[in-house]
C-alpha positions as CSV (number, residue, x, y, z in Angstrom):
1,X,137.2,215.7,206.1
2,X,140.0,218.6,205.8
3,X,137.4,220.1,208.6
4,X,138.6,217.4,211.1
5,X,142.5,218.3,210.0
6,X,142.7,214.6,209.7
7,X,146.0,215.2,207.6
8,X,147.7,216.9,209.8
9,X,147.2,215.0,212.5
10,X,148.1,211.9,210.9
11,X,145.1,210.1,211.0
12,X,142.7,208.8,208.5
13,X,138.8,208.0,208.6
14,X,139.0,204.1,209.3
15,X,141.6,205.0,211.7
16,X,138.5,207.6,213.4
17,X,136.0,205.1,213.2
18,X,138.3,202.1,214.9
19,X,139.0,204.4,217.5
20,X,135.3,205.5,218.1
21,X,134.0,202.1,218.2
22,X,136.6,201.3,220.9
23,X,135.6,203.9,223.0
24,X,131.7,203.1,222.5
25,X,132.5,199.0,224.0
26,X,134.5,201.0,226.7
27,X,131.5,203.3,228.2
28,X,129.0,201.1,227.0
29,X,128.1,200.3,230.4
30,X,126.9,203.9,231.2
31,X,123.5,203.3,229.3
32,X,122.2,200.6,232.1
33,X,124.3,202.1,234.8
34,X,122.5,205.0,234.5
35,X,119.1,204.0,234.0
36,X,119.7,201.5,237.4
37,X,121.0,204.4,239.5
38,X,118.3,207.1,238.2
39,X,115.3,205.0,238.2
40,X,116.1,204.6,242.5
41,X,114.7,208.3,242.3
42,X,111.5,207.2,241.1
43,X,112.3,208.0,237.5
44,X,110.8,205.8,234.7
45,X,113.6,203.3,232.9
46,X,112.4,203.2,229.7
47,X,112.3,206.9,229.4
48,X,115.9,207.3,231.4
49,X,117.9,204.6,228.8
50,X,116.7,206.7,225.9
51,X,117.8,210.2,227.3
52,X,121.0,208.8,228.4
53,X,121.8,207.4,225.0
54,X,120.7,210.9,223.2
55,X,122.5,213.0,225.8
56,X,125.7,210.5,225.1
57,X,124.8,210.7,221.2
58,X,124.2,214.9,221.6
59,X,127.4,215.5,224.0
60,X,129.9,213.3,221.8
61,X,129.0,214.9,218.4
62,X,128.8,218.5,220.0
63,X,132.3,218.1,221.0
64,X,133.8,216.3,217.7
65,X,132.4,219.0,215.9
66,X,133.5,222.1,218.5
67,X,136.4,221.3,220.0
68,X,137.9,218.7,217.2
69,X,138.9,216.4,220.2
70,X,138.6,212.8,220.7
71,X,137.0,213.2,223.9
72,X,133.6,211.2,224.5
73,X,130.9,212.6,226.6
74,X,127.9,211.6,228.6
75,X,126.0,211.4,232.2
76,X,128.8,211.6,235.0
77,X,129.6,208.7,237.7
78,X,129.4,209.5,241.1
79,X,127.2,212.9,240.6
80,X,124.4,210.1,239.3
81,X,124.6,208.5,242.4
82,X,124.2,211.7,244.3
83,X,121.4,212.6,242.1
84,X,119.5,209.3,243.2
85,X,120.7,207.9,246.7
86,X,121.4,211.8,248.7
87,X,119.4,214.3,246.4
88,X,116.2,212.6,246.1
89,X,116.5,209.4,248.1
90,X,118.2,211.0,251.6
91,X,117.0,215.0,251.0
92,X,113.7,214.2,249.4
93,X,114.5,217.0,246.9
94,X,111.8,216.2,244.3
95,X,113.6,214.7,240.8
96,X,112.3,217.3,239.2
97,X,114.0,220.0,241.6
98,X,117.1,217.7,241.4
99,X,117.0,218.5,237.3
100,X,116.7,222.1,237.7
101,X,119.9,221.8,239.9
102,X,121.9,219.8,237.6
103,X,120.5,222.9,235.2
104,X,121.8,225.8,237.0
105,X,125.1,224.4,237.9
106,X,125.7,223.5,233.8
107,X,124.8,227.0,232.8
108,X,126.7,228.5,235.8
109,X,129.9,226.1,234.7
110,X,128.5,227.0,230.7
111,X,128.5,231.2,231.5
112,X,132.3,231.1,233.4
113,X,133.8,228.8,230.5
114,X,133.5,232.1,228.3
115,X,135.3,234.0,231.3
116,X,138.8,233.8,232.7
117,X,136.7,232.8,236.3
118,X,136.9,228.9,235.4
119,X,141.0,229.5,235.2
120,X,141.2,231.7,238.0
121,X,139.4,229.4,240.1
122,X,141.4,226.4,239.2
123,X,144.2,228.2,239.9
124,X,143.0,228.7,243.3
125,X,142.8,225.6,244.9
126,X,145.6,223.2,245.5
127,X,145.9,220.1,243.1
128,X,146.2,218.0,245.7
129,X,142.4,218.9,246.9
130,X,141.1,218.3,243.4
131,X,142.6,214.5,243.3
132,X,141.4,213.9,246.6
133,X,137.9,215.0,245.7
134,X,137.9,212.1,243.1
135,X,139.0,209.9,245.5
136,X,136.4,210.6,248.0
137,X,133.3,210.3,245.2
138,X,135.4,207.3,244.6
139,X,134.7,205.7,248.0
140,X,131.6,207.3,247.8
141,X,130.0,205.4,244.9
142,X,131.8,202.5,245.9
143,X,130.0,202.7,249.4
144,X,126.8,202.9,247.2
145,X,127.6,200.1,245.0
146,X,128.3,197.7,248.1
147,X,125.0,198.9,249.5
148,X,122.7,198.3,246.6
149,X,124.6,194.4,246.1
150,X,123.8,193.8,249.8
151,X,127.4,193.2,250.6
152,X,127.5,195.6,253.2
153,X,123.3,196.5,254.7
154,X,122.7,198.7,258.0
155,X,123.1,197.8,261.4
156,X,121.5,198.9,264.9
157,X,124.2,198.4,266.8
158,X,127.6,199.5,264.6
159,X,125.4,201.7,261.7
160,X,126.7,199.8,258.8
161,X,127.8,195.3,258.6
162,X,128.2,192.4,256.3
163,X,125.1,191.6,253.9
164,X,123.9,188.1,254.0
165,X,125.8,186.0,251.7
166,X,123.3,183.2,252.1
167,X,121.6,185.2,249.4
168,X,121.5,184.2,245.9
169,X,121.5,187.6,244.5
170,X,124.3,188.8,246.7
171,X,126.8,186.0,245.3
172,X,125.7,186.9,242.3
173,X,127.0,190.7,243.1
174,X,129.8,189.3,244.5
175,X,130.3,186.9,241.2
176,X,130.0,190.2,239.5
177,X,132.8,192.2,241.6
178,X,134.9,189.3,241.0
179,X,134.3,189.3,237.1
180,X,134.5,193.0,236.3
181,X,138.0,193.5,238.4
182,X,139.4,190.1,236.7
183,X,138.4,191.7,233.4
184,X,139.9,194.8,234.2
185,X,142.9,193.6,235.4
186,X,143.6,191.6,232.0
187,X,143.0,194.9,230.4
188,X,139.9,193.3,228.4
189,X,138.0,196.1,225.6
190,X,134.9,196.7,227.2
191,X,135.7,195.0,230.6
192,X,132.9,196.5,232.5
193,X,129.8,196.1,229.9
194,X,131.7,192.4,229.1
195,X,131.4,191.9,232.8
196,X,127.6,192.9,233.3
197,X,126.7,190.9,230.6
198,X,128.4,187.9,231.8
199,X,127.2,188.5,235.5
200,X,123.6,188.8,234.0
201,X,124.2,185.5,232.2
202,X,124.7,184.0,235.2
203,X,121.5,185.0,236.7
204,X,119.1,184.4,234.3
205,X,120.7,180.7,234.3
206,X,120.7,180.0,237.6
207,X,117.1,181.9,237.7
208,X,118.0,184.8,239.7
209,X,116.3,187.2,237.3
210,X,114.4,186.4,233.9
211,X,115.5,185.9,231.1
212,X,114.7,188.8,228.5
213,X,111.9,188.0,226.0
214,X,113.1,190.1,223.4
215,X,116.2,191.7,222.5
216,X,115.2,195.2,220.7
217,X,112.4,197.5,221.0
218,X,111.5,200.7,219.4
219,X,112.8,203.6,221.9
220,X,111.0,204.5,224.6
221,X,109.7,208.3,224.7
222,X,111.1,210.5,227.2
223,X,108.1,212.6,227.3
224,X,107.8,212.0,231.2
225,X,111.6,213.4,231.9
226,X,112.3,216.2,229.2
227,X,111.9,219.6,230.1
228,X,110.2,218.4,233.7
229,X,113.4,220.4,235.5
230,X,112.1,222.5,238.5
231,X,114.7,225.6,238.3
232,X,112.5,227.4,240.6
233,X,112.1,225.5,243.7
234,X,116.2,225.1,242.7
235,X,116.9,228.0,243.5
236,X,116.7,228.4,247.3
237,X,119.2,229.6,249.0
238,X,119.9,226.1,251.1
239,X,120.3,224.3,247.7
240,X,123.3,227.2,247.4
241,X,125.9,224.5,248.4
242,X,124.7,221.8,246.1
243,X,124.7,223.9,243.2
244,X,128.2,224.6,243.7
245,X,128.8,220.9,244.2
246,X,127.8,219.9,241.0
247,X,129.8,223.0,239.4
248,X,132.8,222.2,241.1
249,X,132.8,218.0,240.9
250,X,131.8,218.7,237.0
251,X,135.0,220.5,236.8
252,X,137.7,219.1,238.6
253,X,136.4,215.9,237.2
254,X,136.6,217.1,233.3
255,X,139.7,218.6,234.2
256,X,141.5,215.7,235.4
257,X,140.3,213.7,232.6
258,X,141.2,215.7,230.0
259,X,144.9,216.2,232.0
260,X,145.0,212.3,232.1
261,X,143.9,211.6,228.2
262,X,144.7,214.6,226.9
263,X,147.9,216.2,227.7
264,X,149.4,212.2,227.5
265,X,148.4,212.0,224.1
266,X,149.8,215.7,222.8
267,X,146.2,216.8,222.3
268,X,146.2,219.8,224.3
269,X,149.5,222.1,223.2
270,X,150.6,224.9,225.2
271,X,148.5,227.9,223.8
272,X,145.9,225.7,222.0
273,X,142.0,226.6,222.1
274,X,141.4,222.7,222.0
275,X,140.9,222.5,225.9
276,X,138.9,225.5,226.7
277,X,136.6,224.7,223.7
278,X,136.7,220.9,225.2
279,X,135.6,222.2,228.3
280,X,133.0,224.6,226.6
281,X,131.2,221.5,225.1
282,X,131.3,219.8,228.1
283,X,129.4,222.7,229.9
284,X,126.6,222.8,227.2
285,X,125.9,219.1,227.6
286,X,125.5,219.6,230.8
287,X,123.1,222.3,230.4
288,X,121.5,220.0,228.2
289,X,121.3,216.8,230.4
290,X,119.3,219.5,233.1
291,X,116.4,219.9,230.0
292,X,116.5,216.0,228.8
293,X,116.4,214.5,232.2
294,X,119.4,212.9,233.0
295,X,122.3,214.0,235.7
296,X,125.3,216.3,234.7
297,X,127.5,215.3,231.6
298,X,130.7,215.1,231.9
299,X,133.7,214.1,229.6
300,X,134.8,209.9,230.0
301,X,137.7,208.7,231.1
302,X,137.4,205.7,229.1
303,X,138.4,208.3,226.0
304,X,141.9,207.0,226.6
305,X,141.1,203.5,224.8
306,X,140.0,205.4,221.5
307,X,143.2,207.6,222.0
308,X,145.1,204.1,222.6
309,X,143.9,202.8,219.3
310,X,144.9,206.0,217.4
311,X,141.9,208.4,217.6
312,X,143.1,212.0,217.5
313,X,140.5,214.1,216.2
314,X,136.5,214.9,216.9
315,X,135.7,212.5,214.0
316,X,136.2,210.0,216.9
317,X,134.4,211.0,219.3
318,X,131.3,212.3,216.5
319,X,131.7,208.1,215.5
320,X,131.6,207.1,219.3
321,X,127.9,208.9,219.5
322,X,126.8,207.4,216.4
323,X,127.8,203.9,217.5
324,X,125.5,204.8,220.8
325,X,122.4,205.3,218.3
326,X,122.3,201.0,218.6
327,X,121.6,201.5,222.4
328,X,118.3,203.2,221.7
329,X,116.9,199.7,220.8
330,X,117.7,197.7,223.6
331,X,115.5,198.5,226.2
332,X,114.1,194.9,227.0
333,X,117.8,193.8,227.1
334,X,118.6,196.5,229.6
335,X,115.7,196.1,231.6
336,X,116.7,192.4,231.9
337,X,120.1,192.9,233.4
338,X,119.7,192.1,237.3
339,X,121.3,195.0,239.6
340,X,123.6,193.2,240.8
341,X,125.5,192.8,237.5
342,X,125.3,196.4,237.4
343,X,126.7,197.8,240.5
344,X,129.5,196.5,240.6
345,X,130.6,198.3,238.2
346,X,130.3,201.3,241.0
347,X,132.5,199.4,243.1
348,X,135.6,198.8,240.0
349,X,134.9,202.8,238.8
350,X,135.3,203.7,242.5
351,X,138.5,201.9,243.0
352,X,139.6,203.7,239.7
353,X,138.7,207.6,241.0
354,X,139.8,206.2,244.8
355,X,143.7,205.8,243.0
356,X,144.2,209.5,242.6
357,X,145.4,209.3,246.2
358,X,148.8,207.9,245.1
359,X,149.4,211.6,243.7
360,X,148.9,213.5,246.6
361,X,151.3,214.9,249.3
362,X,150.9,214.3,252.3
363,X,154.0,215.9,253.9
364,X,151.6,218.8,253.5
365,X,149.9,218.3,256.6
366,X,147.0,220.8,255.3
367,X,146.8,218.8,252.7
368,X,147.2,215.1,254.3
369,X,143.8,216.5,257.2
370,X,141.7,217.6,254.7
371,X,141.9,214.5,252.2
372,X,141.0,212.4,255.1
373,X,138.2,214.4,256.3
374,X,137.1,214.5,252.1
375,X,137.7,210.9,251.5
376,X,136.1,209.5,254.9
377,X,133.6,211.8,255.1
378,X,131.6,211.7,251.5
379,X,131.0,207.9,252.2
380,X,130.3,208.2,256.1
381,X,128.0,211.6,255.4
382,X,126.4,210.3,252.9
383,X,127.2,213.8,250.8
384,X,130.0,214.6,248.6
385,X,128.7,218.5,249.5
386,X,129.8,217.5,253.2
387,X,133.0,216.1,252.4
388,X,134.0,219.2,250.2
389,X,132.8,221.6,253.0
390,X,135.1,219.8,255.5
391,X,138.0,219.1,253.6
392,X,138.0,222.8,252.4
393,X,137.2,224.1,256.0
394,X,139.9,222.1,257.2
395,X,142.1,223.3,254.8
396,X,141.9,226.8,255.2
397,X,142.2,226.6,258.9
398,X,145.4,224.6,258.9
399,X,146.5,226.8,256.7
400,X,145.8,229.8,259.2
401,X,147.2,227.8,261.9
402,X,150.5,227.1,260.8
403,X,151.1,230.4,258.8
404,X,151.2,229.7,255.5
405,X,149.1,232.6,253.9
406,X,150.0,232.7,251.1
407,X,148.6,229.0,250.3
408,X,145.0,230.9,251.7
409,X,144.6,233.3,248.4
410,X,140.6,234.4,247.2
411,X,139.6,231.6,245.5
412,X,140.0,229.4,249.0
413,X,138.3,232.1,251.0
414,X,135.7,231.9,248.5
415,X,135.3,228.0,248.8
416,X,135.6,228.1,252.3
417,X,132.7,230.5,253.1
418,X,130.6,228.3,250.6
419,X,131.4,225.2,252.9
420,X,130.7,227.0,256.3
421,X,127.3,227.6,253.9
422,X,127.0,223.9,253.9
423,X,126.4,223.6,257.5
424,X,124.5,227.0,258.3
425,X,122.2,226.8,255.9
426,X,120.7,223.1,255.9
């Protein structure tokens, strides 16, 4: 285990294996979040739970053993939900098209990890536009998850207005809300699986859905997803601006977890290879989700509870992939679980990514536009690419305005001509 440097960092197997397990009951949830959220864009279930679990199994041992870093892995929230409700469900980009997208933009994020571009171009834009980019997917997926409960359905006369809480299976999403934030609030190990579970209880008592017939099941094939990507009919030049969506959201979002778990913990030291080897793994899971058939990998956030409970090195996050080996089996359970135990969970992960506003200043009147333009405008557009193009239009042009050039340097530009892309090309 000398290969893990367990000594040195002053941790031992059981120690490892704790923290791994912790982490597994933390992001748990992402094997029937997904599989809800993907199967909206016509994508078999069965097929989506097992490629989810592999890519989370894949991603998490590909870092423990690259990067040595207790960071687990597997299919991002918020670009899932673009992948299903604006890719396929508002664009009517074929899923297969949308795969070949989530393709390009890993290898494009894979290609520049080996290059000093990645640094330069997080170098380039302000830190205060990257925080408010999680905060807008964070009112963005939360807008979703609201939608999909029926707490908040479309209206003639003011677009969007309250759901009909006369239904039983939009109490039971609001039972749900209730249960996962109450959970989270007493800081309960696995709060938001704990809270589906319990929601889903609820339903299958009270008869709102069925209640499962069977527990386990052999693992569904994902014959109909793998290697189904489209990279061809990707690659037109309208689909420019999405490409770069994914690239950048993948980013800043991997970034800012691995600043938040990370740098807290004393994993990443000044001069150490840990992060860009981190952010290296992270790029070929991505790659790899494009060829399985799930949505762009990213690293978890939830990584902090296996930190928490002493994990230090990849031998955590290698045990947090093996743990998600049970998932494979559990198909008829998953299946079972109503949707509105599941969205919620949207809702609490928004409110989460939505909290990065408390960083940001807004004495910076650049900055203060074009977070309000990013956070109201991915949930109102629909599009976390036309929240990015306004907020960094909006940017640069304040910028102009009130003569502070030197915050306008190439990687803006650069951003800002993709973004006026955005609009022109449609």
């Amino acid at each position: 285990m000398d290969f893990f440097k367990l000594k040195s960092k002053g941790v031992t197997v059981t120690t490892e294996a704790r923290a791994g397990f912790t982490t597994f009951l933390t992001m748990l949830y992402i094997i029937p979040v997904n599989a809800a959220i993907l199967s909206e864009a016509n994508m078999p279930y069965d097929a989506i739970v097992t490629a989810t679990a592999l890519i989370t199994i894949i991603a998490c041992i590909i870092n423990g053993l690259w990067s040595n870093t207790p960071i687990a892995m597997s299919t991002g929230m918020g670009l899932n939900a673009y992948f299903a409700f604006v890719l396929v469900g508002e664009m009517h980009i074929p899923w297969q098209s949308a795969l070949g997208i989530v393709f390009i933009s890993g290898m494009i994020f894979l290609i520049l990890s080996f290059t000093k571009f990645r640094s330069w171009m997080i170098n380039s834009i302000n830190e205060d536009l990257r925080r408010a980019i999680s905060a807008g997917i964070g009112a963005f997926i939360a807008f979703i998850g609201l939608q999909q409960m029926g707490i908040i359905t479309k209206s003639d006369s003011t677009l969007v207005t309250l759901g009909d809480f006369g239904n039983a299976s939009v109490l039971l999403g609001v039972l749900g809300l209730v249960v996962v934030i109450a959970f989270y609030i007493k800081n309960i190990k696995g709060a938001f699986i704990l809270a589906i579970l319990t929601t889903a209880v609820v339903g299958w008592i009270f008869g709102i859905a069925s209640f499962p017939k069977e527990f386990f099941s052999l693992p569904a094939s994902i014959s109909p997803i793998a290697f189904e990507l489209d990279i061809l009919s990707a690659l037109k030049f309208s689909l420019l601006p999405v490409i770069i969506t994914f690239f950048i959201t993948d980013l800043f979002d991997t970034l800012g977890t691995l600043a938040g778990v990370g740098f807290r913990a004393g994993l990443f030291k000044k001069g150490s290879k840990e992060l860009e080897k981190t952010l290296e793994a992270d790029a070929a899971a991505s790659v790899l989700s494009g060829l399985i058939g799930v949505s762009t990998t990213t690293s978890f956030v939830e990584s902090a509870s296996g930190v928490e409970e002493g994990g230090r090195s990849g031998l955590t996050a290698i045990f947090t992939g093996l743990f998600f080996v049970l998932t494979l089996f559990l198909i008829p359970l998953f299946k079972a679980i109503p949707s509105n135990a599941i969205y919620p969970v949207l809702v609490m992960v928004g409110v989460l990514m939505f909290a990065e506003l408390k960083n940001i200043n807004f004495k910076d009147k650049s900055v203060a536009i074009a977070t309000f333009l990013i956070v109201i405008l991915m949930p109102l557009t629909y599009s976390i690419t036309y929240g990015l193009a306004f907020g960094f239009i909006s940017y640069t042009i304040t910028k102009l305005l009130t003569k502070e050039f030197k915050d306008v340097n190439a990687g803006v530009i650069l951003l800002f001509a993709i973004s006026l892309m955005a609009f022109i090309v449609r």
